[in-house]
Each structure stands twice: as structure tokens, then as C-alpha cells.
Steps between C-alpha positions, in 0.01 A plus 500: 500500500827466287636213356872383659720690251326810512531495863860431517541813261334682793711339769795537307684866554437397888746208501757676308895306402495703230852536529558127501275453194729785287773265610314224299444737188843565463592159480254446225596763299844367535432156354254669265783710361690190383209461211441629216148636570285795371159375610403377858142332608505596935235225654351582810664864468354618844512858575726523187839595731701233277301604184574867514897383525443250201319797331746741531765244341256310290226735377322232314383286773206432667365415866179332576355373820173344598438755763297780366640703827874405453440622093353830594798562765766419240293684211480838722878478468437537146589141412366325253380250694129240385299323705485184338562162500857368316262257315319748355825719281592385128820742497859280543774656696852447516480430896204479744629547888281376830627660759418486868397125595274511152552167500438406830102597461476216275372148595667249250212493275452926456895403472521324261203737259730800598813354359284411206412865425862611572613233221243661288600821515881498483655580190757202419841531683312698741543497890266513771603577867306440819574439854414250756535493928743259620397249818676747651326786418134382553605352809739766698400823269163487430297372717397601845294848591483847449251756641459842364320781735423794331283782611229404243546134405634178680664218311623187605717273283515126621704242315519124545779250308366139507514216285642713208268774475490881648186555665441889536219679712447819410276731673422886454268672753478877305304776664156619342349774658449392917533129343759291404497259179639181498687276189615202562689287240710181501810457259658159401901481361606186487870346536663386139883440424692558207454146379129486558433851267744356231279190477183681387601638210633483164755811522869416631639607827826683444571575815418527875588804676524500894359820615548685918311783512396425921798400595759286453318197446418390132123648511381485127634369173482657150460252224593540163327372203550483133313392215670284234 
């Protein structure tokens, strides 16, 4: 058995909007560009698809994730990529980024512990950008079902939005000789607005970027932090 993350790295290349997601990068590096910035801390850096952009413009920065899969991914792209915990690094950057619903992994308490360790680590004057699903995008983008038939593995992706949390079901049957192996794995997001992240923590919300990258319906925000 694999743990959630490691299974979602699996699942991943099968759902795809990677075309959507470069639509996201780009908007990053846009706001990132208005900064003066030389080194950047990536949190939760995936398969590294926004790192190796950030790399390429940024050579000293740094992606880590806490799934060993999703690091190995990104690191055969020859990223440097760790898998490690944020709490766990003693070098300051001059911007740490969450990108991808980072945020939205995070009860309030692992919340509040992660802004914490982004305070930490930011050089002064420094900026940290992450971004969160709107109402809207939990509840018309994200959830609902998806079921992947391929000719050796079955997946089927079931979300649920309910009382301010994303409920997801994943479930991977992958062929093994005559047999097929099952993984099954539940994923929690939960629902936060711009307000609630700006109350738990100490760094100061610049600004609050609406983002459409489903439509043409508000479906994420980028915040913008700095600390002074």
C-alpha cells in the first residue's frame, strides 16, 4: 500500500489540465517578476513542472514535497528537488511560493505551523505566494467524478464538497500478472477565504489576486504576502 500523496503522483499524468495549470505558472511568474528576488523556497513542488520554470529563471531555488514519489518525478527532470519537510531547512530565501491548493491541505492548526515555518524562513522584505480554491471552485470545478479505463489499470476519482471541506476518493485497480492490485486513498482540502489565511499569520497580505483558469468563473485566488 501507498500513502495518499504517493498515490496521487501515480494517478496524476491520467487526469491531465496540464495546459490549464501552465496557465497558472505564468501568472506567477508574472507577479514574481515584480520582486526583486534571486532565491526561491517551492513548497509542495509536485512533479517539479513549476520548479523547472522557476529554475530556469531562478537557478538558486529549491522544491521540496512530502511525497517521496512526487520528489523522484520532479528530480528525474533533473530538478533539484528534497523530500523534506519545510520545518526541517535553516537556509532563508527571498520568496517561498505554494502553488496548487498548498494551502488548502491544511486544517487550521497544520495552518497555522506552516505559516510559522514560512515566517521562519523568509528573508525580511521577502514575499511568499500561494493559492487557494474559491466556493466556486470546490463546489462547480472540483468536485464530482472521474473514471479512468486503461488497458492495465482502472482509476476512479470521486469528490464530495460539504460543510467546507473536499472529500476525495481515490482508487487505483493496476494489473499484476492475471491479478489486479488495488489502492485506495482518501484526500481532504478544505474551503478558506482570503480573510481567514490572513488571520493565521504574522506576514502581511499585499494583495489578492482573482484567478480563471476553468472558466470564466473566479476559480482560485493568488495571495500575496510580505514580510515587514
Amino acid at each position: 500500500m501507498i500513502d495518499s500523496l504517493d498515490l496521487y503522483a501515480v494517478i496524476e499524468p491520467y487526469i491531465g489540465f496540464y495546459d490549464e495549470y501552465e496557465k497558472l505558472y505564468r501568472r506567477y511568474l508574472k507577479e514574481l517578476e515584480r520582486f526583486e528576488i534571486e532565491s526561491i523556497l517551492d513548497v509542495g513542488c509536485g512533479n517539479g513542472n513549476f520548479l523547472l520554470h522557476l529554475q530556469k529563471r531562478y537557478p538558486d531555488t529549491l522544491g521540496i514535497d512530502l511525497s517521496p514519489k512526487m520528489v523522484e518525478i520532479a528530480k528525474n527532470k533533473g530538478l533539484n528537488a528534497k523530500n523534506v519537510d519545510i520545518k526541517t531547512l535553516s537556509t532563508s530565501y527571498d520568496a517561498v511560493v505554494a502553488v496548487g491548493d498548498v494551502l488548502n491541505y491544511m486544517d487550521r492548526e497544520s495552518l497555522r505551523a506552516f505559516f510559522a515555518q514560512v515566517e521562519r524562513v523568509l528573508k525580511q522584505d521577502g514575499v511568499f505566494l500561494a493559492d487557494i480554491n474559491t466556493l466556486y471552485g470546490f463546489s462547480e470545478v472540483t468536485a464530482g467524478s472521474m473514471v479512468i479505463d486503461e488497458e492495465d489499470r482502472f482509476i476512479s476519482i470521486d469528490a464530495e464538497f460539504d460543510g467546507g471541506r473536499l472529500v476525495t476518493e481515490l482508487v487505483l485497480f493496476e494489473k499484476n500478472g492475471e491479478l489486479y492490485k488495488k489502492d485506495k486513498k482518501q484526500i481532504i482540502q478544505y474551503y478558506y477565504d482570503s480573510e481567514d489565511i490572513e488571520n493565521m499569520t504574522k506576514l502581511k497580505l499585499m494583495e489578492s489576486l482573482p484567478v480563471k483558469m476553468f472558466g470564466e468563473e473566479t476559480d482560485k485566488t493568488i495571495l500575496i504576502f510580505r514580510k515587514v
